[in-house]
VMD Tcl script that draws the C-alpha trace (Angstrom):
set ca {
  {-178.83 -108.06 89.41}
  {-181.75 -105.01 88.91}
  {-179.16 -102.92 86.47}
  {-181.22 -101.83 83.33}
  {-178.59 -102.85 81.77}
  {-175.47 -105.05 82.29}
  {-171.77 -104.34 81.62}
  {-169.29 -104.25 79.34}
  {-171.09 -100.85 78.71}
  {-170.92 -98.03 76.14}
  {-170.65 -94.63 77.58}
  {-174.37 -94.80 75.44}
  {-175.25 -97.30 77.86}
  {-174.20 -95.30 81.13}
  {-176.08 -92.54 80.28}
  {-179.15 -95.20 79.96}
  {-178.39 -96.20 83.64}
  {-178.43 -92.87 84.95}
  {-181.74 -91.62 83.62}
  {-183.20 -95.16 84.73}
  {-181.62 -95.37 88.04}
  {-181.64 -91.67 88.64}
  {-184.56 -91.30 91.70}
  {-183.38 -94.72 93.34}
  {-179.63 -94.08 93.22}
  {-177.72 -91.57 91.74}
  {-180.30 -88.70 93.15}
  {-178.91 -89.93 96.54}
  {-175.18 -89.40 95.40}
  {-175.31 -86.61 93.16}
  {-177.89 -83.34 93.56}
  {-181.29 -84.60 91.53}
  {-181.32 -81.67 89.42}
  {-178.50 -82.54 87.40}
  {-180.88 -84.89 85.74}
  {-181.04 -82.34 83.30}
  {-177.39 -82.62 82.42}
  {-177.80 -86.30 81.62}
  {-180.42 -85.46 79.40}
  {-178.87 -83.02 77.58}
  {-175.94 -85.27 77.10}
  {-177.46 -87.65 75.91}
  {-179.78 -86.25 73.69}
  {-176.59 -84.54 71.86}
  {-174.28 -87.34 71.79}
  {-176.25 -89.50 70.16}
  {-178.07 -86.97 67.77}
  {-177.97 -87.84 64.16}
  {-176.52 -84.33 63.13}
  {-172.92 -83.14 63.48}
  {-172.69 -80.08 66.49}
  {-171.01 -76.72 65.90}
  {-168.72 -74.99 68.22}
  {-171.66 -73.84 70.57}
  {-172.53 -77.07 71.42}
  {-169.71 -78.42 71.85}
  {-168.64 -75.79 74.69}
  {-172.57 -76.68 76.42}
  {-171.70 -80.16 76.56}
  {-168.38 -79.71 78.32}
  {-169.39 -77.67 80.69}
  {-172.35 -79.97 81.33}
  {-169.54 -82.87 81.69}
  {-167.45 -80.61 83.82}
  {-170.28 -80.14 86.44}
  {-171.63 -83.75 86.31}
  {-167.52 -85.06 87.13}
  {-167.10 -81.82 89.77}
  {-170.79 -83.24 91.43}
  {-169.46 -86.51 91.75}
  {-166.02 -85.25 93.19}
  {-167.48 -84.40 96.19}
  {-168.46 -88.39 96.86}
  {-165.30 -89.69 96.36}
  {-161.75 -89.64 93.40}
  {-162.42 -93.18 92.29}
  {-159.54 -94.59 92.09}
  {-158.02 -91.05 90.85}
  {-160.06 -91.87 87.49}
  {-162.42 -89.06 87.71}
  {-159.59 -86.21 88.60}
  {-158.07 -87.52 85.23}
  {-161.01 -87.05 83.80}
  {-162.47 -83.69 85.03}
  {-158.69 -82.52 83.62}
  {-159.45 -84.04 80.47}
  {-162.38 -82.26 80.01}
  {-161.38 -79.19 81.42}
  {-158.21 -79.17 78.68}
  {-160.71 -79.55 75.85}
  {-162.82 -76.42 77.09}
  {-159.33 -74.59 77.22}
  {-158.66 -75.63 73.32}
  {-161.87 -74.63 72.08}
  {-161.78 -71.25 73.75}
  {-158.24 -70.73 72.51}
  {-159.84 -71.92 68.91}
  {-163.10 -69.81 69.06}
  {-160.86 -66.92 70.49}
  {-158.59 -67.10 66.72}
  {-162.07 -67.20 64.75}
  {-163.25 -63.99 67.02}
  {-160.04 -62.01 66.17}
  {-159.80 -63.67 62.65}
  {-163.74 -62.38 61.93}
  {-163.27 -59.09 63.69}
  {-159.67 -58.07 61.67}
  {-161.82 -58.92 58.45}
  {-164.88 -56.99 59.14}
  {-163.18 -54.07 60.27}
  {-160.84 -53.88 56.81}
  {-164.31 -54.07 54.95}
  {-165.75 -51.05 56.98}
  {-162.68 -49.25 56.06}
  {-162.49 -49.71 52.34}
  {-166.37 -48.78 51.84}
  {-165.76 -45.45 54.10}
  {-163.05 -44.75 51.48}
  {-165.17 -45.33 48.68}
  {-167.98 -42.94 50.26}
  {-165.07 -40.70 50.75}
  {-163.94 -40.40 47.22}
  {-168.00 -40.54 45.98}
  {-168.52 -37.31 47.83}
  {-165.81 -35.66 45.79}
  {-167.38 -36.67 42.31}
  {-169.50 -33.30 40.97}
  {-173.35 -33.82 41.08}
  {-174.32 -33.94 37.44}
  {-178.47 -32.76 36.91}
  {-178.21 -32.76 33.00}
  {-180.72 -34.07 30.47}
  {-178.81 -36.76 29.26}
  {-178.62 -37.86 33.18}
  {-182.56 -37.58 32.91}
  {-183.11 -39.96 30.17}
  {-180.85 -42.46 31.52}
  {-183.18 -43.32 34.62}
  {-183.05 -46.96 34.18}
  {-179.46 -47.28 34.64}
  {-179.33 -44.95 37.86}
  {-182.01 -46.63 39.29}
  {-179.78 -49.95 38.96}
  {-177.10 -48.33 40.05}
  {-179.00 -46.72 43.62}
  {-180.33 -50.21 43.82}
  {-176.91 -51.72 44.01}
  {-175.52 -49.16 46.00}
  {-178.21 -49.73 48.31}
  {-177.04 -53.62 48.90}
  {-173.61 -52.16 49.47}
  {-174.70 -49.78 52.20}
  {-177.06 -52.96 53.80}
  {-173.87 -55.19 53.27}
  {-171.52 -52.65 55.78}
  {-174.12 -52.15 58.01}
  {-174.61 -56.08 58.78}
  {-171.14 -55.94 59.27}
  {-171.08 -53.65 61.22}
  {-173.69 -55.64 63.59}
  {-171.96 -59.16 63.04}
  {-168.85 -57.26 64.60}
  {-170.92 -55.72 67.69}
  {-172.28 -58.86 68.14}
  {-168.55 -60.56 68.29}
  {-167.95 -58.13 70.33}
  {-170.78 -58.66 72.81}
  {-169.94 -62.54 72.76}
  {-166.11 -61.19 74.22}
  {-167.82 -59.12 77.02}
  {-170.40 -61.84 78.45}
  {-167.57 -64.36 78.30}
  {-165.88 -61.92 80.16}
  {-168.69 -61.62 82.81}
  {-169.61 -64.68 82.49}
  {-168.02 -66.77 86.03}
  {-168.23 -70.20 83.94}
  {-166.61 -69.28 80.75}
  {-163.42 -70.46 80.55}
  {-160.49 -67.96 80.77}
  {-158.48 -68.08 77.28}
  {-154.96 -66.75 77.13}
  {-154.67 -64.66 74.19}
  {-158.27 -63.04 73.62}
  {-158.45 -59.35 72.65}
  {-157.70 -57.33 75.12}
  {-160.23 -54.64 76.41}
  {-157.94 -52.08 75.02}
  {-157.95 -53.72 71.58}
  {-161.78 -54.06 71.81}
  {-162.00 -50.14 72.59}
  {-159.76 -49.22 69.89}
  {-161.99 -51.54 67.56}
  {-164.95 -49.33 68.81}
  {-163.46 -46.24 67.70}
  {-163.04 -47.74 64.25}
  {-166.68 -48.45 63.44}
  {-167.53 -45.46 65.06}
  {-165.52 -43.56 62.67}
  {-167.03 -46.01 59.74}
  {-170.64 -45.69 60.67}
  {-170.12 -41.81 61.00}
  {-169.05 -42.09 57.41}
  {-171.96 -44.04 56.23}
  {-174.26 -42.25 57.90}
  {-172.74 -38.81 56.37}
  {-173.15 -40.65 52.78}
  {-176.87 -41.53 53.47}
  {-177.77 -38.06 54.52}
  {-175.77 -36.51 51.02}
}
mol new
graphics top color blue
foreach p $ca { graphics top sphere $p radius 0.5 }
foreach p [lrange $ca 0 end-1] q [lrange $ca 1 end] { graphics top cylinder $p $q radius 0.2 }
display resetview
């Protein structure tokens, strides 16, 4: 007779419920700090803009602790054990789906460091010309330095894209809530990965200091 609002309801509606009800009722049930959770639910769900992957893995792992707070009260029927597995499955495929992108992202960048340490390879074999002709052709060098420039900016954001992959792995890793993934790179894999742009930035540096 006091809800805020009456059934059928929309899982819209439930979250409308909790926030209203939250200090008479639910904060009795449930531990009141996960107030927060329903807030950031809801304010996400219902958000006129569509999410990306990192929001998507916040707002399960906000659903997984609201369902696991409410375990402790009682199953419900066996509705919310259903659930909590539910929820817990979809974590598990978006791991296994942001784990492919990882790997996809960190093959790519690594080819890229590889081709452009080749190509300062082979430009430190060319002959350093100092003629005239060379002299009156400034304009066209200077385009040239400028583009080569770009190049050397382009590797070295790669290089930092990849360390920051990389970095992503680890804390996921350390991380006690992040969902375990079958088939992320291995530490060895990362290691030998290392070694790569080690190797790469050695060679760009090398071709910044000729």
């Amino acid at each position: 007779q006091i809800l805020y609002l009456k059934p059928p309801w929309t899982l819209a509606n439930l979250l409308k419920c909790y926030k209203k009800h939250w200090m008479a009722v639910f904060g009795y049930v449930v531990p009141r700090s996960l107030l927060s959770t329903i807030e950031c639910l809801s304010k996400h769900l219902y958000a006129d803009k569509p999410f990306d992957s990192s929001t998507v893995r916040v707002l399960l792992q906000e659903s997984k602790k609201l369902l696991h707070a409410f375990s402790c009260r009682s199953d419900y029927n066996g509705v919310l054990p259903q659930a909590y597995a539910e929820v817990a499955k979809l974590c598990e495929t978006l791991g296994g789906v942001r784990a492919a992108l990882v790997e996809q992202d960190l093959s790519e960048d690594i080819m890229v460091l590889s081709e452009n340490a080749a190509c300062e390879k082979m430009e430190a074999t060319m002959p350093s010309l100092q003629s005239t002709e060379e002299k009156e052709l400034q304009p066209s060098f200077h385009v040239t330095q400028e583009n080569r420039h770009q190049e050397i900016w382009s590797v070295l954001e790669g290089v930092w894209n990849t360390m920051n992959l990389y970095s992503i792995e680890l804390f996921q890793k350390l991380d006690p809530s992040a969902v375990t993934v079958a088939g992320k790179a291995s530490f060895e894999e990362a290691f030998l990965g290392l070694q790569k742009l080690l190797a790469a930035v050695k060679d760009i540096h090398e071709g910044i200091g000729r």
